[in-house]
Structures are given as C-alpha cells and as structure tokens.
LODO-219545 format. One record per residue: residue number from 1; residue in one letter; x, y, z of N, C-alpha, C, O, CB in turn. Coordinates in pm, whole numbers. Glycine has a CB too. Layout:
<sekes>
(seke NUM, a, (X, Y, Z), (X, Y, Z), (X, Y, Z), (X, Y, Z), (X, Y, Z));
...
</sekes>
This chain:
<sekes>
(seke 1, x, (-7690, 2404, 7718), (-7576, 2323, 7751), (-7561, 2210, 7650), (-7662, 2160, 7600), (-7589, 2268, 7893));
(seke 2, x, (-7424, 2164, 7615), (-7401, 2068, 7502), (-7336, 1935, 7576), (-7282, 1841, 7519), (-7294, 2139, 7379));
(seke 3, x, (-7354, 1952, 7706), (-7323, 1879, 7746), (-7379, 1733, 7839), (-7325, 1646, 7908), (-7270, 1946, 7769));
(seke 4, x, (-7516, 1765, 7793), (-7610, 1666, 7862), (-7621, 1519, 7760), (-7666, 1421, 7819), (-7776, 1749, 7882));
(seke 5, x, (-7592, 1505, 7653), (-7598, 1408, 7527), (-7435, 1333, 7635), (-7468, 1231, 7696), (-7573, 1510, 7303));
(seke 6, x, (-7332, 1360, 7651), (-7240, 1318, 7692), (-7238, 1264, 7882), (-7164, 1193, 7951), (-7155, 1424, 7641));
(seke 7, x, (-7372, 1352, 7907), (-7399, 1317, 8036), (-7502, 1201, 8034), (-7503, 1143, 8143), (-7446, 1438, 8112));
(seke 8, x, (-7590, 1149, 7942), (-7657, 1047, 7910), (-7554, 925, 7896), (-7586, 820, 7953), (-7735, 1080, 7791));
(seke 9, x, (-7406, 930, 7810), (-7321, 851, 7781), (-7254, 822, 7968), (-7247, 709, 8017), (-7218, 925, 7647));
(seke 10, x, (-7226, 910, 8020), (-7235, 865, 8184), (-7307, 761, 8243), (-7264, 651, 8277), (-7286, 962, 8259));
(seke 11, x, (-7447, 817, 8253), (-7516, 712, 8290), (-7557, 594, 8215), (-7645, 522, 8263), (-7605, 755, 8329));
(seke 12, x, (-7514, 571, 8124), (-7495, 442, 8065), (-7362, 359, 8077), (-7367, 236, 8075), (-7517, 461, 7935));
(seke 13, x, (-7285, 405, 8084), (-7123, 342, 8112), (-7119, 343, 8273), (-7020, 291, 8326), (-6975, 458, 8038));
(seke 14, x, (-7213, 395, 8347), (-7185, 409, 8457), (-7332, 289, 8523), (-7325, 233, 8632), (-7171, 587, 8491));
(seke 15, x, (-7402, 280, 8468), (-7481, 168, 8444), (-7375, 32, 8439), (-7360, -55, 8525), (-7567, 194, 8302));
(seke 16, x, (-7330, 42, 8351), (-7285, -77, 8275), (-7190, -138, 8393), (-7205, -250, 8442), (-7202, -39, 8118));
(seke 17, x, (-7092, -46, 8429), (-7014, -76, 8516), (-7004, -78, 8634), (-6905, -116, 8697), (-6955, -44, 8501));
(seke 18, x, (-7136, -26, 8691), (-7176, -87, 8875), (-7246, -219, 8831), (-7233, -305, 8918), (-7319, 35, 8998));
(seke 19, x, (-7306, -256, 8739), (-7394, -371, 8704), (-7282, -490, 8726), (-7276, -570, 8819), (-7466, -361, 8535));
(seke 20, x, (-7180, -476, 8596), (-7088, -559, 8568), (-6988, -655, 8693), (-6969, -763, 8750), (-7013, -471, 8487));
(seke 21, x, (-6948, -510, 8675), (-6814, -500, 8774), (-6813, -474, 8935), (-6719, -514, 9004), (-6732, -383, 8723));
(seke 22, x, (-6905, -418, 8979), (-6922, -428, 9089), (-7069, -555, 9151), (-7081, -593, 9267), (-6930, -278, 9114));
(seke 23, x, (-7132, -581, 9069), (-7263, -658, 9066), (-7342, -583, 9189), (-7382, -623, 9298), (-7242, -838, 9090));
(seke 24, x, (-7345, -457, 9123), (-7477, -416, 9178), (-7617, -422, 9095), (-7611, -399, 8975), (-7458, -281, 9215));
(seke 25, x, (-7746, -454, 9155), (-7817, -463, 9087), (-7875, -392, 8965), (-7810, -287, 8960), (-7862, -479, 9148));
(seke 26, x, (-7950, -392, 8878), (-7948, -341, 8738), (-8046, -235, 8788), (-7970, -143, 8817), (-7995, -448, 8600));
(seke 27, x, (-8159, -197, 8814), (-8224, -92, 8882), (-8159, -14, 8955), (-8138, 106, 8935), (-8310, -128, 8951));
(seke 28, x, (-8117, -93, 9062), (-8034, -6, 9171), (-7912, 114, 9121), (-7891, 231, 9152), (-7951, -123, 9264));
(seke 29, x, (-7834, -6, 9008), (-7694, 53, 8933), (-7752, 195, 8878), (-7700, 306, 8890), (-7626, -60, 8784));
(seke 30, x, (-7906, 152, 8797), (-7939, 310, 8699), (-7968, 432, 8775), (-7943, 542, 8727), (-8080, 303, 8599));
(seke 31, x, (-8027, 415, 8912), (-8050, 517, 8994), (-7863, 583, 9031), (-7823, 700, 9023), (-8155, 445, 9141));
(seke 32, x, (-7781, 452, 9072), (-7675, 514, 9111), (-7605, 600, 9002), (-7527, 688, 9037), (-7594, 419, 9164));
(seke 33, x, (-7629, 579, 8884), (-7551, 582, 8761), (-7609, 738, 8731), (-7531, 816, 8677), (-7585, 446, 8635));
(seke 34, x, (-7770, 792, 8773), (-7818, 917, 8717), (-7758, 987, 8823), (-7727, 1101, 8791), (-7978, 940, 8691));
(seke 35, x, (-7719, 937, 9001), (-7644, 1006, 9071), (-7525, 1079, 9034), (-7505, 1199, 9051), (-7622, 941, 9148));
(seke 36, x, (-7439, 985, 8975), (-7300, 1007, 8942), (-7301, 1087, 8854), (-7214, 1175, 8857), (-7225, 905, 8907));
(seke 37, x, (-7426, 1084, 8715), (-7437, 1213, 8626), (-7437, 1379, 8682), (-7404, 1482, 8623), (-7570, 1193, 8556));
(seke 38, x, (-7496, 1353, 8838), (-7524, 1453, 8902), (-7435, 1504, 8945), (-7417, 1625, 8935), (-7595, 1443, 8974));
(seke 39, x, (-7360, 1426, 9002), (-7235, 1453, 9042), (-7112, 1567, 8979), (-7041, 1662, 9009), (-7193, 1332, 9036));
(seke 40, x, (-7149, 1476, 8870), (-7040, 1523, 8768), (-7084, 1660, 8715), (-6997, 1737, 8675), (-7021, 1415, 8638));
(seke 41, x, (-7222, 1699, 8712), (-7249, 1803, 8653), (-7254, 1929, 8787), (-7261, 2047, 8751), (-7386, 1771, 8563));
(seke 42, x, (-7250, 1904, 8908), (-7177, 1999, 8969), (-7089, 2002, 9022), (-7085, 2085, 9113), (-7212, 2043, 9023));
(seke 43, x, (-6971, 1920, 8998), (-6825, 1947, 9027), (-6784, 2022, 8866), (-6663, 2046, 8858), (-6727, 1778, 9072));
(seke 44, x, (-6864, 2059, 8745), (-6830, 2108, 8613), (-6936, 2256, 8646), (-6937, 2343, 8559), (-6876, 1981, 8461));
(seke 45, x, (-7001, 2271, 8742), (-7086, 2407, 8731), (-6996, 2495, 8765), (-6970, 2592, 8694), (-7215, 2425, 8820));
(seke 46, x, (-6952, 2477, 8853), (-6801, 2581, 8918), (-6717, 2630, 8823), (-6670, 2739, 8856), (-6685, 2499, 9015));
(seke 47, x, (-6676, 2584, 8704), (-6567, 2648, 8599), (-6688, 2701, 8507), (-6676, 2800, 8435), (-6438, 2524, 8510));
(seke 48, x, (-6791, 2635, 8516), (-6866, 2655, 8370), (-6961, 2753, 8372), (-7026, 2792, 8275), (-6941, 2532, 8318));
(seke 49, x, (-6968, 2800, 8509), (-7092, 2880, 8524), (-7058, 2981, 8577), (-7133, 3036, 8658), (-7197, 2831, 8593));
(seke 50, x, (-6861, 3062, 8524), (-6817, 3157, 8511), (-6809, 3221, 8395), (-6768, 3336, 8381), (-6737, 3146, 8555));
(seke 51, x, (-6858, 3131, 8290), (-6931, 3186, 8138), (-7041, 3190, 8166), (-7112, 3131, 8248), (-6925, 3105, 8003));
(seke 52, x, (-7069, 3325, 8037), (-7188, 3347, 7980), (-7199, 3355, 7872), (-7107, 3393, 7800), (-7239, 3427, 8010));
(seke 53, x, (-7329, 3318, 7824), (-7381, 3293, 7688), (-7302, 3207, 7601), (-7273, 3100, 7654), (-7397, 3414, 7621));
(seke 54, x, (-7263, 3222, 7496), (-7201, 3153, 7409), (-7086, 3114, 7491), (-7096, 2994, 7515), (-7175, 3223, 7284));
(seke 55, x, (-6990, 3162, 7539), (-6893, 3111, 7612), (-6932, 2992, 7696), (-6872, 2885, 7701), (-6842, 3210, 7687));
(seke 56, x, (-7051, 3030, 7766), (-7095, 2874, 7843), (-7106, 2773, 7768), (-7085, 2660, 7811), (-7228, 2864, 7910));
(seke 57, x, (-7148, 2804, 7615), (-7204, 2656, 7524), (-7043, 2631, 7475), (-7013, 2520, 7431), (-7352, 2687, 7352));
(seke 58, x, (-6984, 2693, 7481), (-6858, 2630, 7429), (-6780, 2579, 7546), (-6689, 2497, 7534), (-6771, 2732, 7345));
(seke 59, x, (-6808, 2617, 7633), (-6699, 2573, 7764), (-6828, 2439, 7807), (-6782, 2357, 7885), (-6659, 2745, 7933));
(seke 60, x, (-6971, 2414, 7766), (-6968, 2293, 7794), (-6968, 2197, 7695), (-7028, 2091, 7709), (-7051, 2274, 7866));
(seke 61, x, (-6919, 2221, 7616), (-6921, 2131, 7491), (-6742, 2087, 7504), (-6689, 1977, 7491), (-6981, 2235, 7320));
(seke 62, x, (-6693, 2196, 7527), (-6551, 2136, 7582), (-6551, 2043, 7701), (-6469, 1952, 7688), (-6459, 2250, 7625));
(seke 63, x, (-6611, 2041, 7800), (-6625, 1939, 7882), (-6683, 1837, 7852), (-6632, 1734, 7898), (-6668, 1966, 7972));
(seke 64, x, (-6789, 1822, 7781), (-6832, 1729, 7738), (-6737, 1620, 7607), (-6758, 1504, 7574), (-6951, 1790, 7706));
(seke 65, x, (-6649, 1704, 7568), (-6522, 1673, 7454), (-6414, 1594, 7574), (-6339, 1498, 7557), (-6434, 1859, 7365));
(seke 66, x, (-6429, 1642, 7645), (-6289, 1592, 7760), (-6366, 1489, 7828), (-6284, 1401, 7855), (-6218, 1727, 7895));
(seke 67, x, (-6475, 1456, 7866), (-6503, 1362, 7935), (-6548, 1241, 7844), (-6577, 1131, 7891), (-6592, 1408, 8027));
(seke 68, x, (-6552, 1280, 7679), (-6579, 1166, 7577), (-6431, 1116, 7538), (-6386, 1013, 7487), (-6669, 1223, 7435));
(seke 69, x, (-6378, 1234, 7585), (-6154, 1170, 7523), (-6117, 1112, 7646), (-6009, 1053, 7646), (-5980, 1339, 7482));
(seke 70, x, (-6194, 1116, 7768), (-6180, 988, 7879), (-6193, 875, 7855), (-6131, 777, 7896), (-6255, 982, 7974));
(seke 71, x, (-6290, 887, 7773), (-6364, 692, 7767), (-6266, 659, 7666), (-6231, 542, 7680), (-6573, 647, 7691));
(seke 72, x, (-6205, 720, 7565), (-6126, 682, 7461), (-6006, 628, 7511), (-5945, 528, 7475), (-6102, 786, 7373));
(seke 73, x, (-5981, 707, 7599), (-5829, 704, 7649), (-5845, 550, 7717), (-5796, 445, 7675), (-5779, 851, 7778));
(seke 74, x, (-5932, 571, 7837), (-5931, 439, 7947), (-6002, 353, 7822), (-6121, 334, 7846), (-6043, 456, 8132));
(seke 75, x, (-5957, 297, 7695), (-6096, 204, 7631), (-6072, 82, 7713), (-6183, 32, 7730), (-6098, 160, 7439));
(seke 76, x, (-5960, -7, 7787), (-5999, -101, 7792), (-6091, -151, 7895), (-6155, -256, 7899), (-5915, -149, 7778));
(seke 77, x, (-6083, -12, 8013), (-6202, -31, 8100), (-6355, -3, 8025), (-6443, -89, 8021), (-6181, 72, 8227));
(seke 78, x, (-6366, 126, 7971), (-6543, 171, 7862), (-6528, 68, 7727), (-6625, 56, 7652), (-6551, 402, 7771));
(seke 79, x, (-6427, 10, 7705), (-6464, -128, 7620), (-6418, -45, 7446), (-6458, -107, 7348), (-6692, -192, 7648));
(seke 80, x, (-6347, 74, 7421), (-6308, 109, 7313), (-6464, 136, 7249), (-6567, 166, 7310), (-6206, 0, 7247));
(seke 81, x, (-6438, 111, 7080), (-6513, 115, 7008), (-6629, 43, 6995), (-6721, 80, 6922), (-6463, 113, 6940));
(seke 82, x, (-6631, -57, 7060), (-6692, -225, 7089), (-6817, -155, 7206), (-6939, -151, 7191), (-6532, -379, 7189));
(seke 83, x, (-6740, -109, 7313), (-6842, -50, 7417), (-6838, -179, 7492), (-6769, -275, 7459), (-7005, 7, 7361));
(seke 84, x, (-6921, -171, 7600), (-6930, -242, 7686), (-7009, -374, 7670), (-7132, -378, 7660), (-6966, -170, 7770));
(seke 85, x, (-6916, -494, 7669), (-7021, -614, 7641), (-7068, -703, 7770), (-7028, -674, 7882), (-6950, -721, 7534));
(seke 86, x, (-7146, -800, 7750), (-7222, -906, 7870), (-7262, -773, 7974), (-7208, -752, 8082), (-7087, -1055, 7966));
(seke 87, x, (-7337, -715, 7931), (-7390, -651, 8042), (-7530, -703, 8136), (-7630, -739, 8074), (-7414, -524, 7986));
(seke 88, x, (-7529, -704, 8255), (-7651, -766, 8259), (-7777, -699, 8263), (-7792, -578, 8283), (-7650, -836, 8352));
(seke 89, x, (-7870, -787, 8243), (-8062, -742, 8215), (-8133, -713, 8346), (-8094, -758, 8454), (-8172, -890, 8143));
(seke 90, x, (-8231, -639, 8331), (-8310, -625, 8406), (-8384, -726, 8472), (-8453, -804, 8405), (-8365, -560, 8361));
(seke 91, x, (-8377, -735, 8600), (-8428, -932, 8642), (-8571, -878, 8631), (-8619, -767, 8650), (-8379, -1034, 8852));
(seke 92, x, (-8627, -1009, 8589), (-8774, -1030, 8595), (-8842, -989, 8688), (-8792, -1012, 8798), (-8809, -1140, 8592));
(seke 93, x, (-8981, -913, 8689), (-9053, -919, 8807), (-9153, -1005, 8832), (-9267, -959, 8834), (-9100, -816, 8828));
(seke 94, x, (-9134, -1153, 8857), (-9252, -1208, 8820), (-9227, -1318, 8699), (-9132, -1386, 8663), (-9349, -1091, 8781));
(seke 95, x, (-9367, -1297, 8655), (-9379, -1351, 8504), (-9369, -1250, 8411), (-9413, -1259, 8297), (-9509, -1421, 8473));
(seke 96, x, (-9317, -1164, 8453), (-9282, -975, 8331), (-9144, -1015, 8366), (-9086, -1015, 8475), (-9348, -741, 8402));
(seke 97, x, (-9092, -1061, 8207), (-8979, -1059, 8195), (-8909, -922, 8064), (-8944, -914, 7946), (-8960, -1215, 8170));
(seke 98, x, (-8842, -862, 8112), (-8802, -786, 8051), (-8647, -748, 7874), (-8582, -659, 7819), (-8799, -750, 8172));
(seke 99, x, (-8677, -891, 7871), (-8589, -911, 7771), (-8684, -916, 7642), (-8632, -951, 7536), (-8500, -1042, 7797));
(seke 100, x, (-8832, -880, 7643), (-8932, -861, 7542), (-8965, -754, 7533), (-9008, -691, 7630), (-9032, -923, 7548));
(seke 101, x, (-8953, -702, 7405), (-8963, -530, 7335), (-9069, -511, 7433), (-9062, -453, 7542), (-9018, -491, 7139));
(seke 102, x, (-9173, -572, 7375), (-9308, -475, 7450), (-9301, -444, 7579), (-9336, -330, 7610), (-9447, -542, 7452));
(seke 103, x, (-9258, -532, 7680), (-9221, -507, 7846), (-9137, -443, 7868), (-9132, -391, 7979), (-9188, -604, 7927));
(seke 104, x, (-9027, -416, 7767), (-8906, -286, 7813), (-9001, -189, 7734), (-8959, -76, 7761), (-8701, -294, 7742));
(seke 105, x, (-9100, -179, 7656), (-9118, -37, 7647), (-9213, -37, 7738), (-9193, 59, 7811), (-9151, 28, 7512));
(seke 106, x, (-9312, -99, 7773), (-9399, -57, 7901), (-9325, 34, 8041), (-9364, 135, 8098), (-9454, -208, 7961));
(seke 107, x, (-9216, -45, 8061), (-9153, -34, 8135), (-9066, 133, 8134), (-9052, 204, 8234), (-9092, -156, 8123));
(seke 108, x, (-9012, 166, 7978), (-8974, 278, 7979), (-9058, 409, 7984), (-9032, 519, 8033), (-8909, 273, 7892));
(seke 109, x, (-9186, 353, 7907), (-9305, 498, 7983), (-9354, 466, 8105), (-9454, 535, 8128), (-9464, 533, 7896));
(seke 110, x, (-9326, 386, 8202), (-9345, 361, 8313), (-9223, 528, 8378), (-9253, 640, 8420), (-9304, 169, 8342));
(seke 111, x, (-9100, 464, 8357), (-9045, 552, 8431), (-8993, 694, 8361), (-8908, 766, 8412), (-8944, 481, 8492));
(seke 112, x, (-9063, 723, 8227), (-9057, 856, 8153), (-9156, 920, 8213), (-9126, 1034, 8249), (-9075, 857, 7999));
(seke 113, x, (-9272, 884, 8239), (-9396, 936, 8286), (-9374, 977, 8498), (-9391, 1078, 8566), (-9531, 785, 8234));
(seke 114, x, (-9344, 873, 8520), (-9255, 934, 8695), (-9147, 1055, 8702), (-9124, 1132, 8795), (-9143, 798, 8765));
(seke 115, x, (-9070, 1041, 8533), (-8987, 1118, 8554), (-9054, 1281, 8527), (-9029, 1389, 8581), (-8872, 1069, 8470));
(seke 116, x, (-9155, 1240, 8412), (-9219, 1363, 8426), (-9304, 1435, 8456), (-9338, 1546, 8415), (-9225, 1390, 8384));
(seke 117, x, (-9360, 1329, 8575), (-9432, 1399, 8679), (-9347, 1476, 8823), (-9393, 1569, 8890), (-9531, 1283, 8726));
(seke 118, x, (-9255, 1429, 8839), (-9157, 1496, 8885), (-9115, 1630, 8861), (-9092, 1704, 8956), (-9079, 1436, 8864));
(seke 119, x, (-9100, 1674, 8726), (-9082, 1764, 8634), (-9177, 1884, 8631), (-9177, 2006, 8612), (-9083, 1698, 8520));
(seke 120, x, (-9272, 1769, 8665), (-9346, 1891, 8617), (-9396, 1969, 8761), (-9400, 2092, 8762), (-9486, 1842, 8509));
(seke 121, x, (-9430, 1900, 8871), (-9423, 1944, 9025), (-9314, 2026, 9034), (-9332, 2146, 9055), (-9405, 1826, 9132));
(seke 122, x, (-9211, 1984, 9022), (-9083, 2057, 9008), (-9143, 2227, 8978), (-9166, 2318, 9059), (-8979, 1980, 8863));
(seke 123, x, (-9157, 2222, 8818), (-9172, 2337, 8755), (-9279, 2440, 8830), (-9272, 2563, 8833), (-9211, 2301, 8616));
(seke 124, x, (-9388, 2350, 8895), (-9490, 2433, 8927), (-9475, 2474, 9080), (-9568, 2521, 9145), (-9623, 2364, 8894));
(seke 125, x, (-9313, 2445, 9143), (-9320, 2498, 9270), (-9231, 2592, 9290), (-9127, 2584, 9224), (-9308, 2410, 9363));
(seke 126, x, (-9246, 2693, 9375), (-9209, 2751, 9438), (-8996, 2801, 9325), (-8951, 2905, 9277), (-9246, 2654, 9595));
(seke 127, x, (-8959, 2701, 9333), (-8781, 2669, 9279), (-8839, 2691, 9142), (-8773, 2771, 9075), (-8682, 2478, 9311));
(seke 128, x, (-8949, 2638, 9080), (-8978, 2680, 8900), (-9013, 2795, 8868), (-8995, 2831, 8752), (-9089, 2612, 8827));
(seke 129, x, (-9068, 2880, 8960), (-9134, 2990, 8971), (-8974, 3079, 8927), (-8946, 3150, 8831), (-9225, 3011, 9138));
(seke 130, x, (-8883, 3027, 9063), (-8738, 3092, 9053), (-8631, 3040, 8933), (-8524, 3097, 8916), (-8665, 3063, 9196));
(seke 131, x, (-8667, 2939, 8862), (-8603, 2924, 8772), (-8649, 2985, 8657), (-8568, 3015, 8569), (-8585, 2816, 8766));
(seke 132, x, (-8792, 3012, 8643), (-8818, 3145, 8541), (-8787, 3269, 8582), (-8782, 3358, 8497), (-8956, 3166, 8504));
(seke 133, x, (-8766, 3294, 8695), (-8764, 3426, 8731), (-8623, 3448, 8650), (-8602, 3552, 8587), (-8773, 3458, 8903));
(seke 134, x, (-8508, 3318, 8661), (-8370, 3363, 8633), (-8382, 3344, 8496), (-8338, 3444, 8440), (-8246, 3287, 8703));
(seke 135, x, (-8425, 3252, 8409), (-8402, 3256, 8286), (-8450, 3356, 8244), (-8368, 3392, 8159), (-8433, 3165, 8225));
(seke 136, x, (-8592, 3483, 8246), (-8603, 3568, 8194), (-8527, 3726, 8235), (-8529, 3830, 8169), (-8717, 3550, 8190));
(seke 137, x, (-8476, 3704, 8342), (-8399, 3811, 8416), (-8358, 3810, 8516), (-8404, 3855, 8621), (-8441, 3899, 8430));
(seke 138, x, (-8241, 3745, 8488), (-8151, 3708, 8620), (-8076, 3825, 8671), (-8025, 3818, 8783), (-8038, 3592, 8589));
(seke 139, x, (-8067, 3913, 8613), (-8032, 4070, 8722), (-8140, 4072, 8787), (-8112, 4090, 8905), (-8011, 4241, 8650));
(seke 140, x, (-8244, 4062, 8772), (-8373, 4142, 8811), (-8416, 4040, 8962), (-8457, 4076, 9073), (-8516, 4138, 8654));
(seke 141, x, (-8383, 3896, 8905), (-8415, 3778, 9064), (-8284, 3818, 9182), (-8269, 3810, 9304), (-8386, 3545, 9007));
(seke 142, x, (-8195, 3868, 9050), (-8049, 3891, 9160), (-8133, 3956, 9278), (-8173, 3918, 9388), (-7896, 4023, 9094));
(seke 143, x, (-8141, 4095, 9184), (-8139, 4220, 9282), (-8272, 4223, 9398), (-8292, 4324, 9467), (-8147, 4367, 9178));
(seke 144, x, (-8393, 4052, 9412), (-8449, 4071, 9538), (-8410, 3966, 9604), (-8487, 3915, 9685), (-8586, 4088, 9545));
(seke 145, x, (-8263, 3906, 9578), (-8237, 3833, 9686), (-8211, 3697, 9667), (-8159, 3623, 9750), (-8331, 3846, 9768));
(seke 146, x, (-8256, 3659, 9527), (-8257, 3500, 9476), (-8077, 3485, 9478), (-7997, 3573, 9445), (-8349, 3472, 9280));
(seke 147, x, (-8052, 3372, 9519), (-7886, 3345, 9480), (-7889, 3304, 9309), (-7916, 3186, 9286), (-7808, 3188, 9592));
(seke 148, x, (-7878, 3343, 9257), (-7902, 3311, 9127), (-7752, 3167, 9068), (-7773, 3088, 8976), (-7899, 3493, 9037));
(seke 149, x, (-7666, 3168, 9119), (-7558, 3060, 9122), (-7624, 2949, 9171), (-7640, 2852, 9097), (-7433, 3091, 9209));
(seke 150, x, (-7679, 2950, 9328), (-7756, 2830, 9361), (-7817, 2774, 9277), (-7790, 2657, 9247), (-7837, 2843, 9442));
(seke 151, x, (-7954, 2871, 9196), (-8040, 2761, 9131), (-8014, 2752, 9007), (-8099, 2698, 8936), (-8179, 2774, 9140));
(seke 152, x, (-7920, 2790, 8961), (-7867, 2770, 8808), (-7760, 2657, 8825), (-7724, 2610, 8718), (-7793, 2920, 8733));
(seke 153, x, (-7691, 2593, 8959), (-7665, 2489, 8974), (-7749, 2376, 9011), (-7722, 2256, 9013), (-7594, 2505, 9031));
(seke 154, x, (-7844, 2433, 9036), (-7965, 2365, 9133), (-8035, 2296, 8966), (-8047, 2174, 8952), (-8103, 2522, 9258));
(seke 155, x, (-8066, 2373, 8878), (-8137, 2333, 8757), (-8044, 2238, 8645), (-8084, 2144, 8577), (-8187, 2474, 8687));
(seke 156, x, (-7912, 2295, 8652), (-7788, 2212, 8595), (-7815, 2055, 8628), (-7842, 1966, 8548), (-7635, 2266, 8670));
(seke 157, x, (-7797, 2044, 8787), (-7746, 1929, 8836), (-7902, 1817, 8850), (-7872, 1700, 8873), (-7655, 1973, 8995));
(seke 158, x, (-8032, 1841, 8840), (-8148, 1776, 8825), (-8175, 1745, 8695), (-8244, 1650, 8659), (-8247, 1842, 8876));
(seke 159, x, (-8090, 1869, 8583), (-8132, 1812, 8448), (-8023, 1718, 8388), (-8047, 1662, 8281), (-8159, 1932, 8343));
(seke 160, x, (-7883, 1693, 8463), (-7819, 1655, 8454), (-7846, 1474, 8515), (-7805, 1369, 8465), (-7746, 1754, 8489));
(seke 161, x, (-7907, 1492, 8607), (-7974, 1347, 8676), (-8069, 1271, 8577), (-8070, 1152, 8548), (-8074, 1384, 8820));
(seke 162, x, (-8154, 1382, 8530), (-8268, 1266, 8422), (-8156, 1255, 8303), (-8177, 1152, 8239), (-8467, 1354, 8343));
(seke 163, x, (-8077, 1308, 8266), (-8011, 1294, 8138), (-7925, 1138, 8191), (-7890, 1056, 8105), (-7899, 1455, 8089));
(seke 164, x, (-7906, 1121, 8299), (-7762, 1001, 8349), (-7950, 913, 8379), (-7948, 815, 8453), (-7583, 1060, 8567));
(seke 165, x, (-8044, 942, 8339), (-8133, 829, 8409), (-8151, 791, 8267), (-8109, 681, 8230), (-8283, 866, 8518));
(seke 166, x, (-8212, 872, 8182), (-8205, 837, 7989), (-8065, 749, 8002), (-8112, 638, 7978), (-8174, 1024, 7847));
(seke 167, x, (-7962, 733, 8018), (-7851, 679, 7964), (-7892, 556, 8015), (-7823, 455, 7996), (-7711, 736, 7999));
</sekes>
C-alpha cells in the first residue's frame, strides 16, 4: 500500500488540530489522531480492496493523491505550504520536560517499543497466524473458512493506526 506515508500526514494534521483547535490534550489528541488514521483507512478498504495486485498499489496511491489535494485545497485550515504553526508541546511530566532532544527521544522509544510489542503479540496470535495464512495463499485460507476481506481489512486498518501514531 502507498498509502500509509499519507496516512502518517493524517495523524499529524490531525494531531495538530485536536491539540490547537479543539484544545484537546497533546497525548490524548495523538491517540485520537492514530484513531482517525484508522478510520480513514477503512472507510478506503471498501473501494480499494476490490483491486488486486498492482491495481491495489495504484488505487492506493490514488487515494493517498486525493487525500494530499485535500490539505492543498482546504490550506487555510492544514496551514498551506507553511503547515501548521503554534502547535502545542507535550506538557511536562514532572521535572521531564519534553521540549529537550534527549527526553523526546527517550520518550519516542518509549512508545516505538509499546508499539512493537504490540506487534509483535499481534503477529504471534492466533489473527497473525491468519494473516500469513492470507498473504501466502489467500484462495487456500478462503477455501477453510477464513473471511479473507475481514482480515485484510483487519491488517489495513491496525497498520494504518501505527502509521496515524508515527505522524
């Protein structure tokens, strides 16, 4: 899919603007913001996941083209070329203030490492087992019963969540 780089740009504009504009909190906003990535990536599985193969990478790279000629269009809400300014910071926890390199990167393998322990439980249960079953032969999971649409939306819309949590 070519469309997860543009689903990262989601959860960053979508960050920016529960933070801003609605003053929701800056943690709170990024969780809501990898939601809305989610969102978006299965209200787009339904057209997109009537292609196959190459047709899918082009039909999501076209969505991902249409939802980047959104932000262009609306610039004065996504802020044009400029992007989004005064956004606010991560509040302090404490005496860990996060406006210092070293504490935002602590902080980002803090939650790269949750994210990929997640990932990796994920992979090793039961649904990973079925998501290899479909990537190496999805006739073959068809034909004992796997819905193979379910978890190919099911895998879309979780990889679509850490991509809006990166943003």
């Amino acid at each position: 899919s070519l469309i997860h780089v543009v689903l990262q740009g989601v959860g960053a504009y979508a960050t920016a603007l529960l933070a801003k504009h609605l003053g929701v909190p800056v943690p709170l906003s990024i969780l809501l913001a990898a939601c809305v990535a989610a969102v978006i990536a299965y209200v787009l599985s339904f057209p997109l996941f009537r292609l196959k193969a190459f047709s899918f990478l082009i039909g999501s790279f076209a969505a991902g083209e249409a939802i980047r000629l959104s932000w262009k269009y609306f610039d004065g809400l996504f802020g044009g070329s400029q992007g989004i300014s005064l956004i606010p910071s991560i509040p302090d926890l404490g005496p860990i203030g996060f406006f210092s390199a070293v504490n935002f990167y602590y902080l980002v393998v803090i939650v790269a490492t949750i994210s990929l322990l997640i990932l990796y439980r994920l992979e090793h249960s039961r649904i990973g087992l079925i998501f290899h079953a479909i990537h190496w032969h999805d006739n073959l999971a068809a034909s004992t019963g796997i819905n193979v649409r379910y978890y190919r939306t099911l895998a879309f819309v979780v990889a679509s969540f850490f991509a809006g949590l990166t943003g």
